[in-house]
N, C-alpha and C positions, 0 to 999 in steps of 0.2 A: 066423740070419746071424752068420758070425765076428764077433767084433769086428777091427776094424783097433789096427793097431800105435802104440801111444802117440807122438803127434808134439809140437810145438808148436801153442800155440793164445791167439788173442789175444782179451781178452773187453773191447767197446766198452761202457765203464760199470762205475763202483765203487761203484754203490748197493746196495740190498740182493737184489735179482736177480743182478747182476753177481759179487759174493761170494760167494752162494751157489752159483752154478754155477762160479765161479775154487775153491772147497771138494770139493766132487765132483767137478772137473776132476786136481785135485791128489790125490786119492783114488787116480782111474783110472789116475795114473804120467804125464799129460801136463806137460809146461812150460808154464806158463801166463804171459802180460804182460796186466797192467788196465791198460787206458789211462783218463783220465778231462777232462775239459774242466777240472774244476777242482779238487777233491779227491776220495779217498773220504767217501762219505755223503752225497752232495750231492741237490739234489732236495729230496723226500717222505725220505727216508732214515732223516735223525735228529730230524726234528719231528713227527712221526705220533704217535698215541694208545700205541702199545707193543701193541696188539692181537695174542694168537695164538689166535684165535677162530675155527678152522672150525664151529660152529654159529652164527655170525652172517656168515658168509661167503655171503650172498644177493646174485645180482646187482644192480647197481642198477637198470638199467629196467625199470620199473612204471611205470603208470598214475597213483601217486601222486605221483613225480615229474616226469614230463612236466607233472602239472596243476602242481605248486610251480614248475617252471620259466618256466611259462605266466604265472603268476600275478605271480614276481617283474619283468617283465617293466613290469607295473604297479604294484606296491609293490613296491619294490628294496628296502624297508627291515623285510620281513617274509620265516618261511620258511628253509630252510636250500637250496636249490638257486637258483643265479642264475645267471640269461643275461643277458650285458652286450649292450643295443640294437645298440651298434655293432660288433662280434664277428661278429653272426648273420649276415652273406655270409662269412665265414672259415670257421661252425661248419656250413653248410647240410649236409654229405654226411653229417658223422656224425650229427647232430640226426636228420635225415630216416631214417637205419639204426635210432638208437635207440628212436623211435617205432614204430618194425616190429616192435623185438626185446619193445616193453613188455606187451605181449598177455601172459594170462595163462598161456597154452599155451606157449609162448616161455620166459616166468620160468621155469617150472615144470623145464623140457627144458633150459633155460642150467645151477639151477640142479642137477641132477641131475650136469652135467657136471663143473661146478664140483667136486663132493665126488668125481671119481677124486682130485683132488689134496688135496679135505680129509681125506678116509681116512685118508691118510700121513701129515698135519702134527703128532699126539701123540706118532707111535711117532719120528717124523727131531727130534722137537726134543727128546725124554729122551735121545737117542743122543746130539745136542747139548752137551746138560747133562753127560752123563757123559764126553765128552770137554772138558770143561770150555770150551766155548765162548760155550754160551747160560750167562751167571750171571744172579743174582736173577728167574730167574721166581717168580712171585704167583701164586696159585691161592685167594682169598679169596673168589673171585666177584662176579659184577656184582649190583650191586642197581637195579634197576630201581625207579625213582620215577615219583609221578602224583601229583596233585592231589584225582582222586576216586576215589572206590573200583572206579564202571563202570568208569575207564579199566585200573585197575591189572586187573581182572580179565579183561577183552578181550586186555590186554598176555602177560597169562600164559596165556590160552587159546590165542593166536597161538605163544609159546616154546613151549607143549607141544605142538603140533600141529609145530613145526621137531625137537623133543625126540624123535619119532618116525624121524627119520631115522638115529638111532644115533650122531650125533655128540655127544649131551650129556647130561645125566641130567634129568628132569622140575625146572619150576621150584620151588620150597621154595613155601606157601602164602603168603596176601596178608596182609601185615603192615597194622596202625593206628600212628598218628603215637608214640606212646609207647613202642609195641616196635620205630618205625625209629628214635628215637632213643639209646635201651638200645646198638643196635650204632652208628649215628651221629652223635654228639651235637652236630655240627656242622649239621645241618640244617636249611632255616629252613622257614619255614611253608608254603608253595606244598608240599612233599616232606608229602603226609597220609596216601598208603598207597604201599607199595611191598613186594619179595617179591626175597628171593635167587636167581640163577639159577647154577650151580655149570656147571664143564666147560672154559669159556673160563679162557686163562690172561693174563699181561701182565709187560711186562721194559721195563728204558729202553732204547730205541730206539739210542741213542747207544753205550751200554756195547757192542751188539752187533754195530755196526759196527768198532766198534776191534778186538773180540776176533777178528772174523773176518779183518779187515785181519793181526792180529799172528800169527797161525795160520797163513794164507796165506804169509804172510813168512819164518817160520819153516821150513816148508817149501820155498822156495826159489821161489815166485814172485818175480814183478817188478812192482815198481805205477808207473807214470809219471802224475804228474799235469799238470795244467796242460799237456794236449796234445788237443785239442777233433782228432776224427777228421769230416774233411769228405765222404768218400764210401770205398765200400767196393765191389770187385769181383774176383769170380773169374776167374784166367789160369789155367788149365791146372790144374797140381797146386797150385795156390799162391793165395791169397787177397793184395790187396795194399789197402792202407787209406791214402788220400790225408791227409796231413797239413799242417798251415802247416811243416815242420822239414822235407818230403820225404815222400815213398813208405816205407810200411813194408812189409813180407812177412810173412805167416806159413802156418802149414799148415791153419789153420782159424780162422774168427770170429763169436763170438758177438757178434750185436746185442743189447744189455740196455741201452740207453741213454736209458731211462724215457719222459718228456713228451719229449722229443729224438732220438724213434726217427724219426717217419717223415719226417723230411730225408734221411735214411739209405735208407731202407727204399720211397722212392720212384722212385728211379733202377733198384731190383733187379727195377721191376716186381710191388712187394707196397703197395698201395693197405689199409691195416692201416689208418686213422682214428682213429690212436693224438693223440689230441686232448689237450691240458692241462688237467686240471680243477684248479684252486688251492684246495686245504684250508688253512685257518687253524687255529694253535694259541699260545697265552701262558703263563705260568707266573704262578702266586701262594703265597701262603705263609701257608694258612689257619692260626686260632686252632685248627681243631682237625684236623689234615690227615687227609684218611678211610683207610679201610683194606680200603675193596673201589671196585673200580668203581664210579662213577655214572654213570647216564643217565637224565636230566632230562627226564623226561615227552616231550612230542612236540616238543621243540626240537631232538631231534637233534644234542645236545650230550654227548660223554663227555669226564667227569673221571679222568685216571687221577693215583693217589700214585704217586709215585718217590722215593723216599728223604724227603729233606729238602723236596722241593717239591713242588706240583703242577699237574698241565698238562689244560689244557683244552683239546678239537680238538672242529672242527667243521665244517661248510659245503662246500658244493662250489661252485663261483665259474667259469664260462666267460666270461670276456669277451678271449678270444683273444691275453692275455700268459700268459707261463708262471712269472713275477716280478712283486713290485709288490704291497704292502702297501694296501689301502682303510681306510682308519681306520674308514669306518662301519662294515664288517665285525666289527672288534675290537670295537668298543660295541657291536653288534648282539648280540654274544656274552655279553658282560657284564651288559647289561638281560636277555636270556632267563636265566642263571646265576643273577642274583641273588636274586631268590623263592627256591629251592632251597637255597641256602647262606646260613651267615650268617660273621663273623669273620674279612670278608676286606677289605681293601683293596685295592681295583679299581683306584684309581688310579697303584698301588705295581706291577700290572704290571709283565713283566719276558720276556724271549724272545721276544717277539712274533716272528713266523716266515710266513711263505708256503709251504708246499711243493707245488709242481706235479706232480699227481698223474696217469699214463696212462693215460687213459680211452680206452677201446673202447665200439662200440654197444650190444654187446650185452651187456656185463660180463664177457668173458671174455677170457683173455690172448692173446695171441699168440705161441704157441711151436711151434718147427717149421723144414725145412730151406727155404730158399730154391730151388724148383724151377727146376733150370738150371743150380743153383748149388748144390751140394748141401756144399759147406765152408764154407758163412755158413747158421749157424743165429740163428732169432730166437727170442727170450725177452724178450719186452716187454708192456705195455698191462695189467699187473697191477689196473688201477685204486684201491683204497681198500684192496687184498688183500695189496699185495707182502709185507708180514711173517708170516700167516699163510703164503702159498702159495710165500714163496720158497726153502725147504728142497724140499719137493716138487718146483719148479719144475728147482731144482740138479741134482737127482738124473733130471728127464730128459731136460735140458740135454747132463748126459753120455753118456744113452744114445744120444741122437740123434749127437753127435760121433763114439763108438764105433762105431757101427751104423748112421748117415745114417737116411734117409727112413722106411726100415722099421720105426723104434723111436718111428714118430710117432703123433699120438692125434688122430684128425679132428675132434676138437671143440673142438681149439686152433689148427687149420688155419688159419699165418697169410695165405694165397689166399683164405680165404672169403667176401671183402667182395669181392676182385679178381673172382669168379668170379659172372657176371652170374646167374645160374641161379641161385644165393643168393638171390635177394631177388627 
């Protein structure tokens, strides 16, 4: 199918989906305006782990986590997935999906789907880099930590058995306490075996949002902030986006408007269950700051270095706000940390952050035209993924705008949950 004629086009949301498709929107010759409710990077955006990890880009529903979320349910103050008691009539349709989606045949098929778009994320983020946008990616590798040796080695029979999928190269063998701390000497005692896994990269999160904002710009987009879009509908040839300032027009729009898509996306007739899950993350400024990834045994806690600091993320939290710091949370975080590390002062915290992350059932995005409405495309519901998959996501953000429905991928099909025969 031809492509259509380069028009304008206005992308709801300046986080990192948003950007990324306002990047290869401005590629393809279109005129692009970000609208945004509050700034660029808002959200998950700029407090994320910095992850650009297609080999650890597995859906989230499993079995494991339905039981953690079960579980937190009864002890809130264990666990890294939590359902807030009073949420669960707001969370019932997507809960009730993701239970569906957590089967292992399910996993297996979500994540299969998943990597058309992790394929792409090595070769769109060195093109990145070499158009000087992504700076300071790390490529130092994750070191995975464990307490005993069973775990460490269960851990890395699991990585090589994902290591087969061709997204990563085999994990390095299982280290003892003397040769993890040879590479980091910051380790406290709970850290007694652990093993490099090489492939996955990581960048400050932050830095990437400004470079993309300043590249965008540079080019001639337009970014308006502090202009929250209340509804959005197709007239004719024209798209028109309801505002508190008035009616705006454009030739086309993309929904990328993260945990705040489906206020949007419920009116068009796309039932997406794009639900808010709230990741936590803080900054400290260890004695000895590491210089690869960690991930702390079954706490489900990564540490990434960024420069001068570094950031701890974690958790996934429904209790049906999309903002709103739990202090337990942050302690929660810090007692599981600190076995692992030592040379830090906990109390000396600093960034403490929320970011409301897009959750779908089944861990997969939602991107695609709006049937009916084929000039409002969506690209949301990234869930824990946006930074890995939002290069990818950009690039077929555009094809869908260029080339509408035809250039879609049924297994982002944002109708699938609309569509009863689904489930």
């Amino acid at each position: 199918m031809p492509a259509r004629q380069p028009g304008d086009v206005t992308v709801v949301g300046a986080g990192l989906i948003g950007l990324f498709s306002a990047h290869y929107l401005l590629e393809r010759g279109y005129d692009v305006t970000l609208l945004d409710a509050a700034g660029a990077g808002g959200g998950a955006a700029r407090v994320n782990g910095g992850w650009v990890c297609p080999a650890r880009s597995d859906p989230l529903p499993s079995w494991g986590v339905v039981r953690d979320g079960l579980r937190s349910l009864v002890r809130p103050d264990d666990g890294s997935f939590f359902l807030g008691a009073r949420a669960l009539p707001h969370v019932a349709g997507y809960l009730g999906r993701f239970v569906l989606s957590s089967g292992r045949r399910r996993f297996e098929r979500s994540w299969d789907e998943l990597d058309v778009l992790n394929r792409q994320t090595a070769r769109l983020v060195d093109e990145l880099v070499g158009a000087g946008i992504v700076v300071g990616l790390q490529d130092e590798g994750f070191l995975m930590l464990h307490p005993t040796r069973a775990r460490a080695e269960a851990s890395r029979a699991a990585l090589l058995a994902v290591s087969r999928r061709g997204l990563s190269p085999a994990p390095e063998r299982v280290l003892g306490r003397e040769e993890l701390l040879e590479l980091e000497p910051g380790l406290g005692e709970r850290a007694r075996f652990g093993f490099v896994h090489r492939g996955d990269r990581w960048l400050d999160p932050s830095r990437l949002v400004d470079r993309l904002v300043e590249s965008a710009l540079s080019r001639g987009a337009h970014l308006v902030t502090q202009a929250p879009v209340r509804a959005v509908r197709q007239r004719g040839s024209r798209v028109e986006l309801a505002t508190p300032a008035g009616v705006r027009g454009a030739g086309r729009v993309v929904i990328a408007a993260g945990a705040w898509s489906e206020r949007l996306l419920r009116p068009l007739g796309v039932r997406g269950y794009v639900t808010p899950g709230k990741g936590y993350s803080f900054t400290v400024r260890p004695e000895h700051p590491p210089r690869h990834v960690l991930r702390l045994g079954d706490t489900h806690i990564g540490v990434t270095p960024m420069g001068d600091r570094t950031r701890l993320v974690g958790l996934v939290e429904l209790d049906g706000t999309r903002e709103g710091v739990h202090a337990q949370r942050i302690a929660l975080m810090r007692r599981q940390a600190a076995p692992y590390l030592t040379g830090i002062d906990w109390d000396a915290s600093t960034d403490v952050a929320v970011g409301p992350r897009p959750m779908t059932p089944d861990g997969k995005p939602l991107i695609g035209c709006v049937p009916g409405a084929e000039r409002i495309v969506v690209a949301t519901g990234h869930n824990m993924l946006g930074l890995s998959l939002g290069a990818a996501t950009g690039r077929l953000v555009a094809d869908l705008v260029a080339h509408g429905a035809a250039a879609g991928v049924p297994a982002f099909d944002p109708m699938r949950f609309t569509r009863r025969r689904g489930w």
